[in-house]
C-alpha positions as CSV (number, residue, x, y, z in Angstrom):
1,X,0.9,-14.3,7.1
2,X,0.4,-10.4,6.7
3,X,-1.9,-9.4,4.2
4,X,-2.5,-5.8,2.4
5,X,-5.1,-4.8,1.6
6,X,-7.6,-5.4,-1.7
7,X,-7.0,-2.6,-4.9
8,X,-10.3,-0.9,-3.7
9,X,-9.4,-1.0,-0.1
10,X,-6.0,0.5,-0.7
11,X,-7.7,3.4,-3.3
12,X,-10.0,4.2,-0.6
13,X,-7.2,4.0,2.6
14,X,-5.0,6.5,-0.2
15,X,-8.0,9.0,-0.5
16,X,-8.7,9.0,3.2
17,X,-4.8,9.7,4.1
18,X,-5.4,12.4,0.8
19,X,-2.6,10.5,-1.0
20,X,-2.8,10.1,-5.2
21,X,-1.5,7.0,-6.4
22,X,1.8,8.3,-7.6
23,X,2.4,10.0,-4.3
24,X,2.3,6.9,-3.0
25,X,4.3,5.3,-4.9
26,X,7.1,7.8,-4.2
27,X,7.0,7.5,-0.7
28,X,7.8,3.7,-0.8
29,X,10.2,3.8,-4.0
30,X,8.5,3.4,-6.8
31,X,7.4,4.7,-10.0
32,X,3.7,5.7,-10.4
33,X,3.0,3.0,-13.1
34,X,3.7,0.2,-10.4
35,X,1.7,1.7,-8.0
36,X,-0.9,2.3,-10.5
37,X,-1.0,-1.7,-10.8
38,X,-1.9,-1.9,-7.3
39,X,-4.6,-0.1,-7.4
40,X,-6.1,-1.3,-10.8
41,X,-9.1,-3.2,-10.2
42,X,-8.6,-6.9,-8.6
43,X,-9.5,-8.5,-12.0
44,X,-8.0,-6.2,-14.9
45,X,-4.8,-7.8,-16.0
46,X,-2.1,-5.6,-15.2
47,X,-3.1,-5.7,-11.1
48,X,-0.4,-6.7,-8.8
49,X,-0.8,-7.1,-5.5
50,X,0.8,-4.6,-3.3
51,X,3.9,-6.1,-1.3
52,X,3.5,-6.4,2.4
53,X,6.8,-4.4,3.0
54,X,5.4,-1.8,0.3
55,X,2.2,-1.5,2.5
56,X,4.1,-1.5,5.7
57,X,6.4,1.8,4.6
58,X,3.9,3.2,3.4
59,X,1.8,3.1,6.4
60,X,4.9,3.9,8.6
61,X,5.3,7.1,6.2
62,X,2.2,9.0,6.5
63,X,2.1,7.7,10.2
64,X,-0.4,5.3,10.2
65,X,1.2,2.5,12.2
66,X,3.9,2.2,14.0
67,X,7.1,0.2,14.0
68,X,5.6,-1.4,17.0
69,X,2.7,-2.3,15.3
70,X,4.3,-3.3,11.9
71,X,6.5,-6.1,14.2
72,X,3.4,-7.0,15.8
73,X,2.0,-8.1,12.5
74,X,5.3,-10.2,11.6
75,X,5.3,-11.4,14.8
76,X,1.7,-13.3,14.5
């Protein structure tokens, strides 16, 4: 199964790649409130977890993985 990463993982992976929350959101399609709910703490009630395909583009956008290793992570 591919996993993504926890809220405060993927706040701290958006600050290293110096990405806000709504800039991500925009690179893989959507508005900055749903991204914000990926990033809201693990136990607030509006989280969601981040979808895998949402984590992949977005990780294949700012060129931290390629497609190469994307398909090796669907591949396991």
């Amino acid at each position: 199964m591919c996993s993504v990463p926890n809220s405060e993982t993927l706040r701290e992976w958006m600050r290293t790649h110096d990405l806000t929350v709504a800039q991500a959101g925009r690179l893989v399609g959507v508005d900055a409130r749903a991204a914000r709910r990926w990033t809201a703490p693990d136990t607030q009630v509006g989280h969601r977890a981040m979808p895998w395909a949402a984590w992949a583009l977005l990780r294949l956008m700012v060129g931290a993985a390629t497609i190469d290793e994307i398909s090796a992570e669907v591949d396991r």
